[in-house]
C-alpha positions in Angstrom: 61.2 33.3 3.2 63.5 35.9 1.3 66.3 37.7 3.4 64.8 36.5 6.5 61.1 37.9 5.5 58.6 36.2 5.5 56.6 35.8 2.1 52.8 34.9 2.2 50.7 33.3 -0.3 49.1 36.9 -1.5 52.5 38.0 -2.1 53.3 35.0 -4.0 50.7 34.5 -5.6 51.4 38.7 -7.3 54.9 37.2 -7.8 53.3 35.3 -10.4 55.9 32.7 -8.6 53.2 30.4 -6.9 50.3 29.4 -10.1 51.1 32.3 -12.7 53.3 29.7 -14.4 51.6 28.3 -18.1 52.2 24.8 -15.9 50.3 25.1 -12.9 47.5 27.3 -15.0 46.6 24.3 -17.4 46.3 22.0 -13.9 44.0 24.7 -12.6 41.9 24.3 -15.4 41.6 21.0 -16.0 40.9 20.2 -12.6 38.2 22.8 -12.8 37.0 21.3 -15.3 37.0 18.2 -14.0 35.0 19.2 -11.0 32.5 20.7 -13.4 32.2 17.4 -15.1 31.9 15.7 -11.5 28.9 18.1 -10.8 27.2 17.5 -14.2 27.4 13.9 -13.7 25.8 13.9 -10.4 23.2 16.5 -12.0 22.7 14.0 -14.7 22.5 11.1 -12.4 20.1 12.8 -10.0 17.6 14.2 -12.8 17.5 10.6 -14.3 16.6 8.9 -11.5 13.8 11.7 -10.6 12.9 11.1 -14.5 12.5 7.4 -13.8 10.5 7.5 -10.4 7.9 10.5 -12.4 7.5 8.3 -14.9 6.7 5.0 -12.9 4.4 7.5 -11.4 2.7 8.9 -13.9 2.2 5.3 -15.9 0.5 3.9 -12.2 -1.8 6.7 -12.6 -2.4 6.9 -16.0 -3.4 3.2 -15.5 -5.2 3.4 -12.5 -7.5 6.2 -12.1 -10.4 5.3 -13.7 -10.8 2.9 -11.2 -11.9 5.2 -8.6 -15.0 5.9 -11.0 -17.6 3.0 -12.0 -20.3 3.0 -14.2 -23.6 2.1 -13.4 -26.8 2.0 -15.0 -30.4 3.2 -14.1 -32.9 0.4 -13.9 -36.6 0.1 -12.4 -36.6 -2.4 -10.2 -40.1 -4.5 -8.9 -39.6 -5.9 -5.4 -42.0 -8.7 -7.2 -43.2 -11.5 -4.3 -43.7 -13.8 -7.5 -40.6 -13.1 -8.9 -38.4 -13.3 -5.7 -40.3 -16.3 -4.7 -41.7 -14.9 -1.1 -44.3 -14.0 0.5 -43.7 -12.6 4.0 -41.3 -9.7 4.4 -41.0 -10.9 8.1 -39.2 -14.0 7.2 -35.6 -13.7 7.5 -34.6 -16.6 5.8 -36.6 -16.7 3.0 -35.1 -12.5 2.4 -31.6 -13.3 2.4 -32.2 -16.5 -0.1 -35.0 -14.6 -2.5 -34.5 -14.5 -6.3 -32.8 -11.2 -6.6 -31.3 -12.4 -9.5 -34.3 -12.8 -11.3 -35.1 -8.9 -10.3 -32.5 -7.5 -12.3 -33.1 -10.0 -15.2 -36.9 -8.4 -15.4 -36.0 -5.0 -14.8 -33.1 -5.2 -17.9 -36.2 -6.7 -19.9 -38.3 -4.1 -18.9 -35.6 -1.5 -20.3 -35.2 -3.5 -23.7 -38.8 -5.3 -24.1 -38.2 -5.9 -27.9 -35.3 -8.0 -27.0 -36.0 -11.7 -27.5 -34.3 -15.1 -28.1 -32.4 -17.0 -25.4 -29.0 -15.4 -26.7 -29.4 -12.3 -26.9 -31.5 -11.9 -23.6 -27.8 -13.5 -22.1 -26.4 -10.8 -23.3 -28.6 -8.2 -22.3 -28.3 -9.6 -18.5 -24.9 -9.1 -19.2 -24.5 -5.6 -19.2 -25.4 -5.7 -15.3 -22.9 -6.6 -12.7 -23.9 -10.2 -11.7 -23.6 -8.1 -8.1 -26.4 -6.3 -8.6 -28.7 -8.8 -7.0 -26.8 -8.7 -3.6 -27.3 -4.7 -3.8 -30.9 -5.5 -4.0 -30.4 -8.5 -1.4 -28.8 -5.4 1.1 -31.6 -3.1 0.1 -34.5 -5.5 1.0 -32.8 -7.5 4.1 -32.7 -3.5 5.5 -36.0 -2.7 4.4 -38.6 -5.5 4.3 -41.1 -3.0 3.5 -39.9 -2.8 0.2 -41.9 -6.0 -1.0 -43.9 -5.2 -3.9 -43.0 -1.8 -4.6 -41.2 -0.1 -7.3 -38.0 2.3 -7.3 -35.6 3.2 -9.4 -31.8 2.3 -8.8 -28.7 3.0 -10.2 -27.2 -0.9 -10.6 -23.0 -1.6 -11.3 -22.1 -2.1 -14.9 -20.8 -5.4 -15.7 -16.9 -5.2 -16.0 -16.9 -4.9 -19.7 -19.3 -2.4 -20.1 -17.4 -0.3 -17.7 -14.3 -0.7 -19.6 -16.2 0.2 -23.0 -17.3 3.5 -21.4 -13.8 4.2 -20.1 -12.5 4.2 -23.4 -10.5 0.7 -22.9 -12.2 -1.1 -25.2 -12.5 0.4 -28.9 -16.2 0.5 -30.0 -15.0 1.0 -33.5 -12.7 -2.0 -33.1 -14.0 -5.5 -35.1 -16.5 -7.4 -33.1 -14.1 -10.5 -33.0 -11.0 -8.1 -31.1 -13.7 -7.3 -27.8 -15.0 -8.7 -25.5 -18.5 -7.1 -26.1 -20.8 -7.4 -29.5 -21.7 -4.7 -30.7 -25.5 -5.7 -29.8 -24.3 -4.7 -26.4 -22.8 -1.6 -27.6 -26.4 -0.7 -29.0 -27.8 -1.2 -25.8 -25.4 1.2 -24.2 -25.9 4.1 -26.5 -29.2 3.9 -26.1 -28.8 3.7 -22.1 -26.4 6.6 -22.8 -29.2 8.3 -25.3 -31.7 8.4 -22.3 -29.3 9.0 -19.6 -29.5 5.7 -18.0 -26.4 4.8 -17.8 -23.3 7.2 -15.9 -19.9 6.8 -14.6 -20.2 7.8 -10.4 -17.7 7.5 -7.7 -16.5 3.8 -6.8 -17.3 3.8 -3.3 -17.0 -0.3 -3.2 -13.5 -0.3 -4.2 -12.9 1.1 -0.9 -15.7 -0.8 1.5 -15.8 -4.2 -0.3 -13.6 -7.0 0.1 -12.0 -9.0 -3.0 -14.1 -10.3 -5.5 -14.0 -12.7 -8.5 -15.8 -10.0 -10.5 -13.5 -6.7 -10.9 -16.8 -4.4 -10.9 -17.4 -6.0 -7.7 -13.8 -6.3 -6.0 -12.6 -3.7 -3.1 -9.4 -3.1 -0.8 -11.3 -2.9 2.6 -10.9 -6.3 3.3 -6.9 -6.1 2.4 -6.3 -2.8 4.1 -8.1 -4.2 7.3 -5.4 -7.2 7.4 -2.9 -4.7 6.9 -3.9 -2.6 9.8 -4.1 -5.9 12.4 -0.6 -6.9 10.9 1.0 -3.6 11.7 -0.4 -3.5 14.5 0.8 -7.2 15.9 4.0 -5.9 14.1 4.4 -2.7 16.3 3.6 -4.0 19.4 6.1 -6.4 19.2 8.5 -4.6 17.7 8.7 -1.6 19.3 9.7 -2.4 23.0 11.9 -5.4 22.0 14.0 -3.2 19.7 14.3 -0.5 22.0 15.4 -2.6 25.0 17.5 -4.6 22.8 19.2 -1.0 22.0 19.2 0.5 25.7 21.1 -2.8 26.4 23.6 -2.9 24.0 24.2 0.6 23.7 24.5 1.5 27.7 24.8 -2.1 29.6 26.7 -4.4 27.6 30.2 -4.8 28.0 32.2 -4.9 25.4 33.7 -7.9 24.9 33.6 -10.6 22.0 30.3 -12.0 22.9 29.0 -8.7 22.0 30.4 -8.1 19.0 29.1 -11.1 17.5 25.8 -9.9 18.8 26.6 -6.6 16.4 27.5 -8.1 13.5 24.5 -10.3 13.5 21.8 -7.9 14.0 23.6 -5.9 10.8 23.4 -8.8 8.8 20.1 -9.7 9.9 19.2 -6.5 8.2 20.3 -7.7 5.0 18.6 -11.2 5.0 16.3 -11.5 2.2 12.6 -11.0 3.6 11.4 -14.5 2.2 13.7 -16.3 4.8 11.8 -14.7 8.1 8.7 -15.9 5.7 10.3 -19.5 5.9 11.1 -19.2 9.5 7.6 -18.2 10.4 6.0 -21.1 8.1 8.4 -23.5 10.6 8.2 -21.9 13.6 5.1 -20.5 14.5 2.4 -22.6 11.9 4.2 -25.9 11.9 5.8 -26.1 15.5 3.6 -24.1 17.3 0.1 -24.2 15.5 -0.9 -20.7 14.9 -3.8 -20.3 11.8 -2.4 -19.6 8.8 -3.1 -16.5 6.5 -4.1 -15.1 10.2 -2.6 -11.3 11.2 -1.3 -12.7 14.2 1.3 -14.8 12.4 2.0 -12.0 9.6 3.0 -9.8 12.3 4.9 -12.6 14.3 7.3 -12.7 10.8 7.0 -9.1 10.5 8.7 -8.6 13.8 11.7 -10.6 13.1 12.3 -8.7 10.1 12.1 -5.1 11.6 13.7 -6.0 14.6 17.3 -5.1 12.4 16.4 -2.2 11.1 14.3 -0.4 14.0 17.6 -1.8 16.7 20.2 0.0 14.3 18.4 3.1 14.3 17.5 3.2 18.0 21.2 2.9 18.7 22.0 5.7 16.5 19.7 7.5 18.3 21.0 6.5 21.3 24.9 7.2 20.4 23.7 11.1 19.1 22.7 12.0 22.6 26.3 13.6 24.0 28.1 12.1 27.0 28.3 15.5 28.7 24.3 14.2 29.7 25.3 11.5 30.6 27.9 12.6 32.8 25.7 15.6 34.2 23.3 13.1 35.5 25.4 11.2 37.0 26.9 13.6 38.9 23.8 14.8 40.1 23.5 11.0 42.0 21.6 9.6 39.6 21.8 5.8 39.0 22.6 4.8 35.5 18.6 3.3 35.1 17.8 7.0 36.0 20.0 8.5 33.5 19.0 6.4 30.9 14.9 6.6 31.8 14.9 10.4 32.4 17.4 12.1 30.3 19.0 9.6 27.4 15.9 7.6 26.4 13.7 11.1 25.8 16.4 12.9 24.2 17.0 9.5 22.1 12.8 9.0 21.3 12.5 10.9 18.0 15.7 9.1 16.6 13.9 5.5 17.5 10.4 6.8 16.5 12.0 7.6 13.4 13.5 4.3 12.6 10.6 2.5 13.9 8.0 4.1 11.0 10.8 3.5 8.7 10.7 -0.2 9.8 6.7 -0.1 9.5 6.6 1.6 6.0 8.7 -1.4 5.2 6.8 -4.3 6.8 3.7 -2.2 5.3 5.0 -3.3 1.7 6.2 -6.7 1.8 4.4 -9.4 0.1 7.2 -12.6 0.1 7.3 -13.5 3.5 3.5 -13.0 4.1 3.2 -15.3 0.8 5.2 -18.2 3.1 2.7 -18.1 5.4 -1.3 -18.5 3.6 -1.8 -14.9 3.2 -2.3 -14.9 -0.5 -5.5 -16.7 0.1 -8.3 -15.1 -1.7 -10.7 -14.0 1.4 -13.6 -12.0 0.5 -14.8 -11.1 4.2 -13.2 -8.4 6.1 -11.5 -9.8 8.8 -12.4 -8.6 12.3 -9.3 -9.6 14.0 -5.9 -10.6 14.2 -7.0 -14.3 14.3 -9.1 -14.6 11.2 -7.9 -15.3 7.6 -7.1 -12.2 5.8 -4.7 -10.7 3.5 -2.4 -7.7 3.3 -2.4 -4.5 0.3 1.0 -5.8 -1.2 -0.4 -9.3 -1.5 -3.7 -8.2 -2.7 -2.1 -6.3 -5.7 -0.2 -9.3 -6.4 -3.5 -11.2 -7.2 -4.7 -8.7 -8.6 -1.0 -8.1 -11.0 -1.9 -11.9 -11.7 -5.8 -11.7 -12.9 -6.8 -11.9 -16.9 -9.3 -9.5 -16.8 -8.7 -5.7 -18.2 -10.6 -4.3 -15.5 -8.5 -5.6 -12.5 -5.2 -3.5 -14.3 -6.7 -0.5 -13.1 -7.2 -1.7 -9.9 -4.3 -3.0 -9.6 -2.6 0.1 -10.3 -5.5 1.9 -8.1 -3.9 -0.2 -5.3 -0.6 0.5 -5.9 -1.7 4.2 -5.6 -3.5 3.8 -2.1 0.0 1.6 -0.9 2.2 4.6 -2.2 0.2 6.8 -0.5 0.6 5.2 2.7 4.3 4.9 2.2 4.5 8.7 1.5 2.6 9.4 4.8 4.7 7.3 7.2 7.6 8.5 5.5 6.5 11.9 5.9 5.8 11.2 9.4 8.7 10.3 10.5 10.6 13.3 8.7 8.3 15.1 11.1 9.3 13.7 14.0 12.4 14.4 13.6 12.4 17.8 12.9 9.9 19.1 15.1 11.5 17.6 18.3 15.4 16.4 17.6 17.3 18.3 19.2 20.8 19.9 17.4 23.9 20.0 20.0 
């Protein structure tokens, strides 16, 4: 203020009184530049972490791919009652425990009929899939008619071989540095020569259970467990955490009691998952009996984990809904059970849907608790309930992470690309739901 005017900040700023001094110019451009330097960094940070996530992904690709595709070679096969060792078709028994072996053994000599010697006719048989016989098995127990005919079939590759046409395994590489002679690798170019041989889609990586052979392994039987675990998980989840929330959040009084209550649930968040994986292996196999590896218990220790997570986010969603609501209803005569039922708890659902898919996509991908409990047992039927053995997707790429063979990489990282995949779906779900019915006030 000058002679009882007063100045403003345009006018001072003309002055030249307010930041035109050499002073307060070199502060205004070093902390411009340091707010430039505070946005590079961020940049910086930001593009390296998207840098490190596309590479992850592209390396799990790169390495799992070709396991969507398996190679499989052309044979003529001779439903031959001498060589499967029947002689009905009409007995059932005697179909499921025929020679089928011995099928594909005189079909591969049929292919190479100048091969000869006891060693080199073992490697010859092993250029098929040692599953090949309970293809045929399949083919003849759904079609006794077969017996004594002749057809041609396209058979799995043996795990090498299909590793040799993928380019895994160097065919220029010295004999003593692969896992198949280059007898074998005759054999396969002249298969390749007269088109008998073909990489085709891997349908049995997706309908198979696990497998000791790779060629032969699938994820059905690991997804199905997955889907009963979920499930036991959700249903148990679900309403518990919500009513859980509804009572904190709206009936609880607010005393100490309470508050211990709070601070528990938000560490319970942060519990490592292998302890609920200990409390389960206590609690519910060792006290009360349940079967182990069994759905039933996964999502029993599934439950306690999510309970945190899907609670603290129904709350939230519970706290965004505005008082004036509240308030409204009540003045209308409505109890506080009708309140909460008709106008919180609807306006609240997306925020608690939300968090409760969060809290799936993160049961959906842990393996150490579920490892506490039996389900890392290797099961090779699909299980057709949440009582039977089974295992999950996480802990089925851990056995897999954990197998020798070359061929079980790619499936590995094939798994890892059907799990992400699920991931990105829930977690796109849930993004979803909250945009398409949250409400902004």
């Amino acid at each position: 203020m000058t002679d009882g005017k007063l100045i403003t900040g345009a006018e001072l700023a003309a002055s030249g009184s307010w930041h035109g001094s050499p002073q307060t110019q070199r502060r205004l451009r070093k902390r411009q530049a340091a707010e430039k330097r505070f946005r590079a960094y961020g940049l910086v940070a930001i593009l390296m972490g998207v840098s490190f996530v596309a590479l992850l992904f592209f390396d799990i690709v790169a390495k799992g791919w070709t396991a969507f595709m398996q190679t499989h070679i052309q044979l003529e096969v001779t439903y031959d009652p001498e060589v499967l060792g029947i002689a009905d078709s009409g007995d059932t028994q005697a179909l499921s425990r025929a020679n089928y072996t011995g099928m594909v053994k005189a079909a591969m000599r049929k292919t190479f009929p100048n091969v000869s010697g006891r060693r080199a006719k073992r490697a010859l048989y092993g250029t098929v899939s040692s599953g090949a016989g309970f293809v045929l098995r399949e083919r003849m127990m759904a079609n006794p008619d077969l017996l004594g005919s002749t057809e041609k079939l396209w058979l799995p590759a043996d795990d090498d071989i299909d590793m040799l046409l993928k380019g895994h395994i160097r065919r220029d590489a010295p004999e003593s540095d692969r896992r198949v002679s280059d007898q074998q690798i005759a054999w396969v170019e002249q298969l390749e020569q007269s088109g008998q041989i073909r990489k085709q889609f891997n349908t049995t990586f997706f309908t198979a259970g696990d497998s000791r052979e790779p060629e032969l392994a699938g994820i059905r039987g690991a997804t199905t467990g997955s889907f009963y675990t979920l499930l036991v998980t959700l249903i148990l989840s679900f309403p518990l955490a919500v009513a859980a929330a509804i009572y904190l959040e709206e009936f609880a009084p607010k005393n100490r009691w309470t508050d211990i209550i709070e601070v528990n649930i938000n560490n319970l968040a942060a519990v490592p998952s292998i302890v609920f994986g200990l409390l389960g292996l206590a609690v519910f196999i060792n006290f009360f009996g349940l079967p182990r590896s069994a759905p039933l218990v996964g999502g029993l220790v599934l439950t306690l984990m999510t309970l945190p997570t899907i609670i603290i986010a129904s709350r939230a969603a519970l706290k965004s809904v505005p008082p004036s609501i509240r308030e409204a209803a009540l003045g209308m005569g409505a109890s506080k059970t009708q309140m909460i039922t008709h106008h919180v708890l609807p306006l609240a659902m997306p925020g608690m849907l939300t968090g409760t898919i969060i809290g799936m996509a993160q049961a959906l991908g842990e393996t150490a608790p579920l490892l506490m409990i039996g389900m890392v047992a290797f099961i090779v039927d699909v299980p057709g309930g949440p009582l039977e053995p089974a295992t999950v997707l996480p802990v089925q790429i851990f056995l897999w992470a954990d197998s020798p063979e070359r061929a079980f990489v790619e499936r590995t990282s094939a798994a890892i690309m059907v799990l992400l995949g699920f991931l990105i779906l829930m977690n796109a779900l849930a993004v979803v739901l909250r945009r398409r019915f949250e409400r902004r006030w």
